[in-house]
N, C-alpha and C positions, 0 to 999 in steps of 0.2 A: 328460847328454844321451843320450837313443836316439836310434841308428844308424835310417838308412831299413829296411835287413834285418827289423831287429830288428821297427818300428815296423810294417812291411806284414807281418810275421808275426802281432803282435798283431790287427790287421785281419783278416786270415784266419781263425787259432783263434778270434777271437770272434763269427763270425757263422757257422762249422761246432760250435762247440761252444753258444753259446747264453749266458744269463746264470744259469743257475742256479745258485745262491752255492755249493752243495755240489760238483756233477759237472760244472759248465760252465767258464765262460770263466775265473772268477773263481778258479777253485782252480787254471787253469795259471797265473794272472796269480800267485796268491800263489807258486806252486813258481821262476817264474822270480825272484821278488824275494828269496827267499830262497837260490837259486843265485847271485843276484848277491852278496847280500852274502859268501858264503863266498868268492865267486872274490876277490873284493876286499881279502880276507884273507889266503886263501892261497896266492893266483894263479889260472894259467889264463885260457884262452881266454874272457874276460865275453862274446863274442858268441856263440858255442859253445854256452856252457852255457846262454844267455837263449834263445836260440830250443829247443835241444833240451830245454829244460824246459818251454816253450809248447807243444811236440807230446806229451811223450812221455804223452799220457792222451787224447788227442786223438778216439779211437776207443772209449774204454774206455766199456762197461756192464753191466748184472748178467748177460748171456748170454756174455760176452766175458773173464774176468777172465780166465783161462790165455793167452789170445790176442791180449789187446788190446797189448802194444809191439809185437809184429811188423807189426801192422793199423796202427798209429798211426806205424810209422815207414813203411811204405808211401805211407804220405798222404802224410808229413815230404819223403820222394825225390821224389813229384812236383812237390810246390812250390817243395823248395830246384832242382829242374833246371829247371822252367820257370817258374817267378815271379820267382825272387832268380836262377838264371843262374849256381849258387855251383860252385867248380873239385870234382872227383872227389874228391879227398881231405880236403874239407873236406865235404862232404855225407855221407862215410863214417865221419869220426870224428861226425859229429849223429846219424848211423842208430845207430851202435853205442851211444850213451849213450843214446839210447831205447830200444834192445831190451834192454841191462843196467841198468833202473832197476826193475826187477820183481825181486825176491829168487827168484821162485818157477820162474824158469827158469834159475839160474846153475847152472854143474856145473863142475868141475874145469877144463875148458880152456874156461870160458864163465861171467865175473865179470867187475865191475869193474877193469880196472887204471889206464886212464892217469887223471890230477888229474882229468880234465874228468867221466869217468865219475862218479868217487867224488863229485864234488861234485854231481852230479844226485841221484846216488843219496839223497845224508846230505839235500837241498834238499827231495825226495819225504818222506823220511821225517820233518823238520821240521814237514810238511803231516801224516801221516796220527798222528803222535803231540800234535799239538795240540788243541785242546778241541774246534775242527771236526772235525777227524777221528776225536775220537769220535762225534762225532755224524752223521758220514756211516758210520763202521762199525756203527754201531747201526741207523742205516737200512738199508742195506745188508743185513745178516743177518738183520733182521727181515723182511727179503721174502722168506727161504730156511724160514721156520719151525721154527724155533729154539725149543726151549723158556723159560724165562727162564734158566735154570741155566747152561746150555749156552751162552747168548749170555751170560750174564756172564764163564763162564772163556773162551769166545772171546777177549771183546776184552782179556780179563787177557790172553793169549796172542798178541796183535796187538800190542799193543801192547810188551809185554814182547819178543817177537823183532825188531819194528823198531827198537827202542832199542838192542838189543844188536850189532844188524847197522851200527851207523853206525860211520863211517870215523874222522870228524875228531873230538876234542877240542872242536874251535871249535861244530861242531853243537850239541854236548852243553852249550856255555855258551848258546849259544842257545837249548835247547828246556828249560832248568833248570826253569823256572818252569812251562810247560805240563805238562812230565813230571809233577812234585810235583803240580799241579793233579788231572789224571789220574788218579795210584798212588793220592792221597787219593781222591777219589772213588769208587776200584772198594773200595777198603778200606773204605770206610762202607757202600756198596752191599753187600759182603758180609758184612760184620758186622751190617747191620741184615737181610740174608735166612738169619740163621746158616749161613753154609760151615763 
């Protein structure tokens, strides 16, 4: 059963982000389901991690990629402070797992550490290593003009550094099958473009 939090958050992200199956409402709805099941597993805060997986892309698009958790959890502060009403320290630990689910701003004293983090984290990556999420990064790069070369060892390289960057074990049983999906297919794509 969802919590009302949880449930007036889904309401919110999905009428600010939209329905489109790739970048909208639907791919925070897939991140939160897949945060759940991890918390389910291996603990942690399931309310925590459900809603700061409903924001944390909330803001994000192709002008934005560097910038979008900090914008996204912007949004996340003013609704968990005046929508939901949630105490300081709990609005702080949702800010922080959104602005560390993007690999591309972690740095030495600025990563994932508590559970809740790492399972947004591994719950994101579950999403951009799956067979959507090739094909959102395929959309994606091909708006940037990409040669075909170039966008294939991208998403070899997309792909291949989010897999390596997950946390949990339990992700990695989870994403078995899309992984395998994936590696096979960039392998035939490049065997049939001779790499």
């Amino acid at each position: 059963m969802i919590d009302n939090a949880i449930e007036n958050t889904q309401i919110f992200v999905s009428k600010k982000m939209g329905q489109d199956p790739l970048f909208g409402y639907l791919h925070a709805e897939r991140v939160r389901m897949n945060a759940l099941k991890l918390a389910e597993t291996l603990g942690g805060n399931k309310q925590i991690v459900q809603i700061a997986a409903l924001f944390d892309d909330i803001s994000f698009n192709k002008n934005n990629v560097e910038t979008h958790a900090i914008e996204s959890a912007n949004i996340a502060k003013t609704f968990l402070e005046h929508e939901l009403k949630f105490p300081t320290v709990k609005i702080n630990a949702i800010l922080n797992i959104i602005k560390k689910h993007e690999r591309r701003v972690w740095s030495e004293d600025f990563k994932p550490e508590t559970l809740e983090e790492k399972i947004v984290f591994d719950a994101e990556v579950m999403e951009r290593v799956s067979a959507l999420g090739f094909v959102k990064f395929i959309h994606t790069a091909g708006t940037l003009n990409f040669n075909s070369r170039e966008l294939i060892n991208l998403l070899n390289d997309f792909i291949e550094n989010n897999y390596s960057a997950i946390f949990f074990d339990e992700t990695k049983k989870h994403l078995e099958w899309d992984y395998r999906l994936v590696g096979t297919m960039l392998k035939n794509i490049k065997t049939e473009c001779e790499f």
